[in-house]
BALOBA-1460 file (C-alpha; in Angstrom, 3 decimals):
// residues 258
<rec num="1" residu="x" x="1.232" y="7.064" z="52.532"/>
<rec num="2" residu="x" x="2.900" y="8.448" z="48.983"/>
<rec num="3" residu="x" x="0.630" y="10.713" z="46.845"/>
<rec num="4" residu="x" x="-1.213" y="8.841" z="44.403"/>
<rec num="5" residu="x" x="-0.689" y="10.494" z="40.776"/>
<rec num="6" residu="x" x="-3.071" y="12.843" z="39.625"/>
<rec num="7" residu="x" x="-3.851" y="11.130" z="36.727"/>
<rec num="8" residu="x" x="-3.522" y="7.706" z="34.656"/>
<rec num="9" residu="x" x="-0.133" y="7.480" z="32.474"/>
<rec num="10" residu="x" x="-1.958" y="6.935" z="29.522"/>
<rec num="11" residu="x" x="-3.418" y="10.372" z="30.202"/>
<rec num="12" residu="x" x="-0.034" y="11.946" z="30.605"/>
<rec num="13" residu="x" x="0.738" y="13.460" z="27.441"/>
<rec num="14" residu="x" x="4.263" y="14.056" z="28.644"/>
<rec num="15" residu="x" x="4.626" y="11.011" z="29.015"/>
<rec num="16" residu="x" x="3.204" y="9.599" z="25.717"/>
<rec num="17" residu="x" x="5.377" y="11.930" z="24.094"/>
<rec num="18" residu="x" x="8.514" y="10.805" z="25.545"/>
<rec num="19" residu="x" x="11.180" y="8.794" z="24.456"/>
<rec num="20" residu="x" x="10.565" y="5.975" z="26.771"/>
<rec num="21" residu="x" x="6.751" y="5.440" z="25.490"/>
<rec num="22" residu="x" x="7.833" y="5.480" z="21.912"/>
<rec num="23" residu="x" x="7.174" y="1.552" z="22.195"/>
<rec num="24" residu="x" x="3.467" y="1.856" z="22.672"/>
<rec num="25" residu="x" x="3.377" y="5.288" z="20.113"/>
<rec num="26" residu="x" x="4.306" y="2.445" z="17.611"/>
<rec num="27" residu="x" x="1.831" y="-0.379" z="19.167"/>
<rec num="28" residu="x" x="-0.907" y="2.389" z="18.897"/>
<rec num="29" residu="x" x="-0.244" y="2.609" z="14.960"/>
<rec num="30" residu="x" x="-0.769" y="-0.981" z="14.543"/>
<rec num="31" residu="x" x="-3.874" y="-1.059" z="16.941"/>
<rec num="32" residu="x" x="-5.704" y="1.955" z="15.887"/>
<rec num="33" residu="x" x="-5.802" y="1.137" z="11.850"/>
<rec num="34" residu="x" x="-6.490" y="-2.543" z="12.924"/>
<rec num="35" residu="x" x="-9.799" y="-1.375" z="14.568"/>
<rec num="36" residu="x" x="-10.879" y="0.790" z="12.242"/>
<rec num="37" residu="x" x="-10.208" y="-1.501" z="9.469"/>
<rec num="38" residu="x" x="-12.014" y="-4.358" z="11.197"/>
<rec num="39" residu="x" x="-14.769" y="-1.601" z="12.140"/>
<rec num="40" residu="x" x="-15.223" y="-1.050" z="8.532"/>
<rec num="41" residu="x" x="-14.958" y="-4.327" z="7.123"/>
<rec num="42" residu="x" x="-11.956" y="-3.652" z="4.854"/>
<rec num="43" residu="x" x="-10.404" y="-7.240" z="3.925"/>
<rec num="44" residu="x" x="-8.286" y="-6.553" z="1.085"/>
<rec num="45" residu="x" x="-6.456" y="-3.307" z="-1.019"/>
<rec num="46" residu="x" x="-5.278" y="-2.460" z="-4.155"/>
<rec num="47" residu="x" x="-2.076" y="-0.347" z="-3.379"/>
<rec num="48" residu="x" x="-1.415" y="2.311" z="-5.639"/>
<rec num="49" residu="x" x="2.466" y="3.921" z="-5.308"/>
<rec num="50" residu="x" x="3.950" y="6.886" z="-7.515"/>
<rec num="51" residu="x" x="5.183" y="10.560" z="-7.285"/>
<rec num="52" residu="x" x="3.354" y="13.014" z="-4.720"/>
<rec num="53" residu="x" x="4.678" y="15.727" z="-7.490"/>
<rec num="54" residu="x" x="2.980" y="14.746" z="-10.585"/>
<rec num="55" residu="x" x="0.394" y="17.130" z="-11.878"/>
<rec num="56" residu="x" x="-2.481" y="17.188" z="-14.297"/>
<rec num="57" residu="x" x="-0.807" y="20.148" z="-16.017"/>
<rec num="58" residu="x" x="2.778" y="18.761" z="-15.656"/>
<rec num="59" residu="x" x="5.161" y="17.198" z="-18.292"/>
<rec num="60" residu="x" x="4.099" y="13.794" z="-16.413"/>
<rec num="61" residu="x" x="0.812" y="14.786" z="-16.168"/>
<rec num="62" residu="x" x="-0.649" y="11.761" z="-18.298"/>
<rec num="63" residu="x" x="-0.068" y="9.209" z="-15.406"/>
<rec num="64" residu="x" x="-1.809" y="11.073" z="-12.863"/>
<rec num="65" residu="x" x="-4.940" y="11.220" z="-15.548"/>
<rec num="66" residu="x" x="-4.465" y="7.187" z="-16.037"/>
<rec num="67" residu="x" x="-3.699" y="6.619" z="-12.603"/>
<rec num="68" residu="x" x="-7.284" y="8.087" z="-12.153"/>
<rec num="69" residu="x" x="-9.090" y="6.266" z="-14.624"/>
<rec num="70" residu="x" x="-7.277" y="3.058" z="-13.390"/>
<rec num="71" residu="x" x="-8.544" y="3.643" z="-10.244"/>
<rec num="72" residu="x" x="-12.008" y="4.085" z="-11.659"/>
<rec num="73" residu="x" x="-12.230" y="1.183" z="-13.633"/>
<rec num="74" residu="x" x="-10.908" y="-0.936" z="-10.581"/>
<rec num="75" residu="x" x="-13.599" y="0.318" z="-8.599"/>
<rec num="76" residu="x" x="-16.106" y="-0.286" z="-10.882"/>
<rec num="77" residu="x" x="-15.269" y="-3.334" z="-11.665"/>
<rec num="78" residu="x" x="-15.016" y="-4.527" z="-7.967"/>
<rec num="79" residu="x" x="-18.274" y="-2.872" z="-6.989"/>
<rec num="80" residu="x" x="-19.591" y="-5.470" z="-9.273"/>
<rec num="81" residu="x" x="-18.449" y="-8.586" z="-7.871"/>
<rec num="82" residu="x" x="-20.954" y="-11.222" z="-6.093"/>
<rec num="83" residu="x" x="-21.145" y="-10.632" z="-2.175"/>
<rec num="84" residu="x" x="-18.752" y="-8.555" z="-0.165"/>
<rec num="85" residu="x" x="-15.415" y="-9.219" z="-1.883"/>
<rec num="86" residu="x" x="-14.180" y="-5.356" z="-2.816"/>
<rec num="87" residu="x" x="-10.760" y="-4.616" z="-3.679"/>
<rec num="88" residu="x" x="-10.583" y="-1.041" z="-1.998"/>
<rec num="89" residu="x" x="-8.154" y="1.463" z="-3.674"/>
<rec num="90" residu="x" x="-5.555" y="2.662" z="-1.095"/>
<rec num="91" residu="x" x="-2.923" y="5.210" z="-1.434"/>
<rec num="92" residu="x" x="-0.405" y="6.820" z="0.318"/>
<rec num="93" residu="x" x="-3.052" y="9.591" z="1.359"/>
<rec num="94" residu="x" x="-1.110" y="12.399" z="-0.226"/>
<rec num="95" residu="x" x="-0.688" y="14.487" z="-3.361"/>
<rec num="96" residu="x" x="0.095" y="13.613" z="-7.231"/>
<rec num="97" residu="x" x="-0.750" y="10.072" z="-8.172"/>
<rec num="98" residu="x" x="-1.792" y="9.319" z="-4.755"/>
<rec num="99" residu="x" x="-4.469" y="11.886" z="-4.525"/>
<rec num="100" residu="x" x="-5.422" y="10.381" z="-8.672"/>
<rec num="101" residu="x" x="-5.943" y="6.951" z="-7.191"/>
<rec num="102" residu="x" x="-8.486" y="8.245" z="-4.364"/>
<rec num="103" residu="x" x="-10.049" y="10.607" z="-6.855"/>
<rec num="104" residu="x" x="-10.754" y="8.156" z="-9.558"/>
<rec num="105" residu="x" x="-12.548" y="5.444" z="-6.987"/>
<rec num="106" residu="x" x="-13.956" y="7.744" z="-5.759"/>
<rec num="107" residu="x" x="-14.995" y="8.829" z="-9.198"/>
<rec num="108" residu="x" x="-16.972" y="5.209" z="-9.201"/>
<rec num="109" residu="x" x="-18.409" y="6.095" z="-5.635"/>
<rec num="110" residu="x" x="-16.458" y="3.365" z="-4.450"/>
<rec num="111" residu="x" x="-14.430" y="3.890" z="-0.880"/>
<rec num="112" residu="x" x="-10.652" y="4.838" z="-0.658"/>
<rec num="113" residu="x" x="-8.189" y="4.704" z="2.010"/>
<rec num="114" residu="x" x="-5.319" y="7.212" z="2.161"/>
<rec num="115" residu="x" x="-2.131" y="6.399" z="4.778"/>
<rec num="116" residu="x" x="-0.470" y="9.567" z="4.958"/>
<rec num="117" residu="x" x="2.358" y="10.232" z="6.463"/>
<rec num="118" residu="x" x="3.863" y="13.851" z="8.104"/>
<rec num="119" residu="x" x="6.580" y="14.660" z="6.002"/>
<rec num="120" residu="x" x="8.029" y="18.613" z="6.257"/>
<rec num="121" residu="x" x="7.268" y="19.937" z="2.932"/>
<rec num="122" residu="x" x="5.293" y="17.954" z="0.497"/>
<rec num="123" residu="x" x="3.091" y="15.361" z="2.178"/>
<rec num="124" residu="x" x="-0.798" y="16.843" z="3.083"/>
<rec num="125" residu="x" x="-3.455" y="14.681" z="3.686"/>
<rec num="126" residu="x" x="-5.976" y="14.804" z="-0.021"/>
<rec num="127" residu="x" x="-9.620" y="15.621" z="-0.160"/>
<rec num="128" residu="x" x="-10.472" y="12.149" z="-1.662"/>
<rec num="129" residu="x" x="-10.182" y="9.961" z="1.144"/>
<rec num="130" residu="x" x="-13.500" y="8.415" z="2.652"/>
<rec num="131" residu="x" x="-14.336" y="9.275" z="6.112"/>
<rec num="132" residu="x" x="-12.941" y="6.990" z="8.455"/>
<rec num="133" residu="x" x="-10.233" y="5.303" z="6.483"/>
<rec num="134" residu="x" x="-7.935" y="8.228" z="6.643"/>
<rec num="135" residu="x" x="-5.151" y="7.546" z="8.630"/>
<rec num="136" residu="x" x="-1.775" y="9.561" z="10.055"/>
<rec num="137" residu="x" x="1.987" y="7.642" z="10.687"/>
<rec num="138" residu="x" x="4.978" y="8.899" z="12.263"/>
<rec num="139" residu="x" x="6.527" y="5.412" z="11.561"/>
<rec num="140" residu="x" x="7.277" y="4.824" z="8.023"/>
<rec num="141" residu="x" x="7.840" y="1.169" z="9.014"/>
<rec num="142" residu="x" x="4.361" y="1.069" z="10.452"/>
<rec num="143" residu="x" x="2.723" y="2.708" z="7.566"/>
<rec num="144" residu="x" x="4.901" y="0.042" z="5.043"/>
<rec num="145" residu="x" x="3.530" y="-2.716" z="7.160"/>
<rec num="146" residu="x" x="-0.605" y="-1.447" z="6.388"/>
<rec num="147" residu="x" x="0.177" y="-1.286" z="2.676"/>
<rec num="148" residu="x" x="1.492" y="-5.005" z="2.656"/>
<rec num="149" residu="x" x="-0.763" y="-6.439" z="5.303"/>
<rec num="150" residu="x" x="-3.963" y="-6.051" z="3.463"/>
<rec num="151" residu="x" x="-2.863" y="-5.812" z="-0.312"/>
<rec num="152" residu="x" x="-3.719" y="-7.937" z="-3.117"/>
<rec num="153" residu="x" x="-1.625" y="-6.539" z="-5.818"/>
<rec num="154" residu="x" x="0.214" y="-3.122" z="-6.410"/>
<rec num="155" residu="x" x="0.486" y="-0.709" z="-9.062"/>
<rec num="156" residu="x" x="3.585" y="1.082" z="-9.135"/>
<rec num="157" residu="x" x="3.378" y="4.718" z="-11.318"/>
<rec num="158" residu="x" x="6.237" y="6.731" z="-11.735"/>
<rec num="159" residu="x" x="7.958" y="8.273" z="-8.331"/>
<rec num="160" residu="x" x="10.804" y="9.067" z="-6.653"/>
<rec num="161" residu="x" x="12.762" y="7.837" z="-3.710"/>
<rec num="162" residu="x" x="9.899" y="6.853" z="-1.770"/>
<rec num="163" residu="x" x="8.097" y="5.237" z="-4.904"/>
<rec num="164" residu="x" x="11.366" y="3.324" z="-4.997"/>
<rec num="165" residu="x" x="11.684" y="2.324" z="-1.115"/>
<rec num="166" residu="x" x="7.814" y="1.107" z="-1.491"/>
<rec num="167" residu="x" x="8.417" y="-0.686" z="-4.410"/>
<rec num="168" residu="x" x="11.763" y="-2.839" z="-3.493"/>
<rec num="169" residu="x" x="10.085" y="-3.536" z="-0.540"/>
<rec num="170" residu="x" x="7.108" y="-5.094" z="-1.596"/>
<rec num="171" residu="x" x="9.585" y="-6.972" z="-4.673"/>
<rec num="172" residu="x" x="11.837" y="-8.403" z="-1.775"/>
<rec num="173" residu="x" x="9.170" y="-9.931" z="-0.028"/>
<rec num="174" residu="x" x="7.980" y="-11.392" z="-2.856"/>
<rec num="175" residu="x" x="11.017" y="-12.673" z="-4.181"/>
<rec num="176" residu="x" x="11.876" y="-13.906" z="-0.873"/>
<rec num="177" residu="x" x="8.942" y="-15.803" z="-0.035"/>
<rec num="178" residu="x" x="8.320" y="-13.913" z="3.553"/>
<rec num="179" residu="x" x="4.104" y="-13.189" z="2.391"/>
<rec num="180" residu="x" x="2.586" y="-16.658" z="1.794"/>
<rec num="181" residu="x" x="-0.079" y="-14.948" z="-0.218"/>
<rec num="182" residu="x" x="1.295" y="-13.566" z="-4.044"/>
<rec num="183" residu="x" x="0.970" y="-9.518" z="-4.273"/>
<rec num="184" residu="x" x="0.976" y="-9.045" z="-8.234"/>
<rec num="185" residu="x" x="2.721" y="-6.001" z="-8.615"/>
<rec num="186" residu="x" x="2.183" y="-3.886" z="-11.633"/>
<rec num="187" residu="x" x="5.091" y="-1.362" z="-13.149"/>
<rec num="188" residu="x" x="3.017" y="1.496" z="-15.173"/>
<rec num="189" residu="x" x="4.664" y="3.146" z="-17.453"/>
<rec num="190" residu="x" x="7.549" y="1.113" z="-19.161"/>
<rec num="191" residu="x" x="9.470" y="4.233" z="-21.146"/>
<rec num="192" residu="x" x="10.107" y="5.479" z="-17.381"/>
<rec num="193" residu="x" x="10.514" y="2.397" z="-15.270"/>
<rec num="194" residu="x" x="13.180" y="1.347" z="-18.539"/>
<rec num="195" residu="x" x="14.781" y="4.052" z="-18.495"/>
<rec num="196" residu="x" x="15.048" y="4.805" z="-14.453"/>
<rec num="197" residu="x" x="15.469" y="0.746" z="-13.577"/>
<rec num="198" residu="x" x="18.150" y="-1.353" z="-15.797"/>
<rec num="199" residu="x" x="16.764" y="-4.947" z="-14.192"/>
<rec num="200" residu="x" x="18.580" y="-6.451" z="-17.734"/>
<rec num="201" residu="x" x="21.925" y="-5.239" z="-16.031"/>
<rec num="202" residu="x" x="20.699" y="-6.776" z="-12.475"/>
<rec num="203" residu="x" x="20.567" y="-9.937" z="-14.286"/>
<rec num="204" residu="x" x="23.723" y="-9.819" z="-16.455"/>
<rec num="205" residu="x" x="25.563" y="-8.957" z="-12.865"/>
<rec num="206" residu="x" x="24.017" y="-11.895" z="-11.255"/>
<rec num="207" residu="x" x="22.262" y="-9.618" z="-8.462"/>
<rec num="208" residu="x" x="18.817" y="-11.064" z="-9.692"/>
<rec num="209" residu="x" x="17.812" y="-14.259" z="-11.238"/>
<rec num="210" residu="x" x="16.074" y="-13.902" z="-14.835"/>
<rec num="211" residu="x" x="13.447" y="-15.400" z="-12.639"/>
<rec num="212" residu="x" x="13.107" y="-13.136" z="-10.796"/>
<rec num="213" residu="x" x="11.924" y="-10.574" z="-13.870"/>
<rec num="214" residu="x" x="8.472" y="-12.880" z="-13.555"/>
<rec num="215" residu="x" x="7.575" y="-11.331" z="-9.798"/>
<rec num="216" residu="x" x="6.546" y="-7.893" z="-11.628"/>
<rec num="217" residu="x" x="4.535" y="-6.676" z="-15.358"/>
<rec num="218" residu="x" x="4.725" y="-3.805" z="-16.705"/>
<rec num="219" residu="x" x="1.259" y="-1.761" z="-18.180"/>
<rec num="220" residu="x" x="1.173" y="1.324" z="-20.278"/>
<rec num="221" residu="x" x="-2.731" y="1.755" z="-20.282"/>
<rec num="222" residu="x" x="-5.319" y="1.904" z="-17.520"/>
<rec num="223" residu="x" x="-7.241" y="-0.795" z="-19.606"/>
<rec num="224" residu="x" x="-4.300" y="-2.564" z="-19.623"/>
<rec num="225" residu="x" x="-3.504" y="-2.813" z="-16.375"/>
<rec num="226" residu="x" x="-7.159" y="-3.495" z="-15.384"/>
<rec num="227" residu="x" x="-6.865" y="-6.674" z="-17.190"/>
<rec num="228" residu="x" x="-3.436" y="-8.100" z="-15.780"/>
<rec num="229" residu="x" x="-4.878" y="-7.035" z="-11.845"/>
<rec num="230" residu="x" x="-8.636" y="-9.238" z="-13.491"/>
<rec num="231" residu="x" x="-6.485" y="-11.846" z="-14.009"/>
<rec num="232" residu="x" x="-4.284" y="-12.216" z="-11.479"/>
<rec num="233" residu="x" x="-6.817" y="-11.408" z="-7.882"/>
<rec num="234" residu="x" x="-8.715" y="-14.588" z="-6.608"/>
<rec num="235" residu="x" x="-12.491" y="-12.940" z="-5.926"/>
<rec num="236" residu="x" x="-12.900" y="-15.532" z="-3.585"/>
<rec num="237" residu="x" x="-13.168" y="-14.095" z="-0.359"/>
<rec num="238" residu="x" x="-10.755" y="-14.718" z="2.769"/>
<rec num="239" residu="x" x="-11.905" y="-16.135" z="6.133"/>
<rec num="240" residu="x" x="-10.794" y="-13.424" z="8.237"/>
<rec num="241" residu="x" x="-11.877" y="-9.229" z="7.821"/>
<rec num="242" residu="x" x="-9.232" y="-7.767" z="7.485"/>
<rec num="243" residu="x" x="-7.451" y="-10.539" z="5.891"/>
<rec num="244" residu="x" x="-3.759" y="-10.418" z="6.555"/>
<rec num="245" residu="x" x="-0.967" y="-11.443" z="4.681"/>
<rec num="246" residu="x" x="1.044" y="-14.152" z="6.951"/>
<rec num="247" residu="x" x="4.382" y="-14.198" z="7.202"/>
<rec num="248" residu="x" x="5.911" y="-17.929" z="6.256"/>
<rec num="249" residu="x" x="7.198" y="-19.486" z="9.599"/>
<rec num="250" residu="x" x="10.726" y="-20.726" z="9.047"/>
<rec num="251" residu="x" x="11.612" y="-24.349" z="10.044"/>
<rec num="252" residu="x" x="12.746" y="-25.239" z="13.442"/>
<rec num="253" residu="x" x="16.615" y="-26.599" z="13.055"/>
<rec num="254" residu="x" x="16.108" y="-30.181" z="12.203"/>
<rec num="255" residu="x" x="12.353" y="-30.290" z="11.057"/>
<rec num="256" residu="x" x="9.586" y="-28.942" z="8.963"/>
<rec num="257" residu="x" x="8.147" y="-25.910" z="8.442"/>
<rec num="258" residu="x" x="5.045" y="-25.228" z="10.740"/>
């Protein structure tokens, strides 16, 4: 008779770790938020994206200040709402404006989710989180796929390449249709998004329809931007906790769309 292992595989750590379990490393990121989302009754976000390197004290320090009162004012507003419709301010759990977004609702005693990610030199998990809806990726696919799945809208501050690979991502679904829900998406800050983002060329190229200009506004004051994201959410609340956003189902060759 063989040996029976000494222990389960999913009690292996080598194994875990290896290369040939990386398949259920990645299920485990979509499982484990998924629980604790549902275990906390989180149905919907308001994504906040921008620079992990913007200070209060630096030449960009304004927009972590407004991304904090933003964040307040959200918060406050949302606390206020009839029954348990809250639009929870999430982040990407790390420094600069993301650590200004968690500050400010927290700032309105409101809960805040921060999904960090381990990068080598910058990215630390900030104090401003709540307990239990701080969460750690490897996957930066896995990690994209949390801030779209739950969001309502997104405001965009000013960042770098990352800022930039959020925001085209969430601005290709959208133009494309793949979300059947609509994710307003907010540009703060219109000297720097002018000045870093020529979408006027885009459309005198023919890359982008002048359409395609409407999937986006831009906001230059917390107040501001408070009222387009008032305007814009439905604060009726979803069936489902968490409610996601569904992917549109194309049609089968020769018939409709299911």
């Amino acid at each position: 008779m063989a040996d029976l292992p000494d222990r389960l595989a999913y009690h292996n750590g080598g194994f875990i770790d290896s290369d040939d379990a990386r398949p259920i490393r990645i299920l485990a990121e979509y499982l484990e938020p998924l629980h604790r989302f549902r275990e906390q009754r989180i149905q919907d976000t308001v994504v906040f994206f921008g620079s992990a390197r913007i200070t209060p004290e630096g030449p960009l320090g304004r927009y972590y200040d407004d991304a904090r009162e933003l964040a307040r004012q959200l918060t406050e507003w949302s606390n206020g709402l009839a029954g348990d419709r809250r639009f929870v301010v999430c982040s990407g759990g790390g420094s600069g404006i993301m650590e200004a977004a968690n500050r400010g609702a927290l700032d309105a005693g409101g809960r805040t989710i921060g999904l960090n990610i381990g990068l080598p030199n910058e990215q630390r998990p900030n104090p401003y989180v709540s307990p239990g809806l701080g969460f750690e990726f490897h996957y930066f696919f896995m990690r994209k796929l949390w801030f779209s799945h739950l969001a309502r809208a997104l405001v965009v501050f000013p960042g770098g390449f990352g800022t930039l690979d959020e925001l085209w991502e969430m601005l290709t679904l959208t133009q494309t249709r793949k979300l059947v829900r609509d994710i307003p998406i907010i540009l703060y800050g219109s000297s720097y998004w002018n000045e870093v983002i020529n979408f006027e060329a885009m459309v005198r190229h023919g890359t982008i329809s002048r359409e395609d200009l409407a999937l986006f506004s831009v906001a230059d004051t917390p107040e501001a931007a408070l009222s387009l994201l008032r305007a814009k959410l439905s604060t009726r609340p979803e069936a489902t906790t968490p409610a996601f956003a569904k992917s549109r189902t194309p049609p089968k060759p020769g018939g409709a769309a299911r």
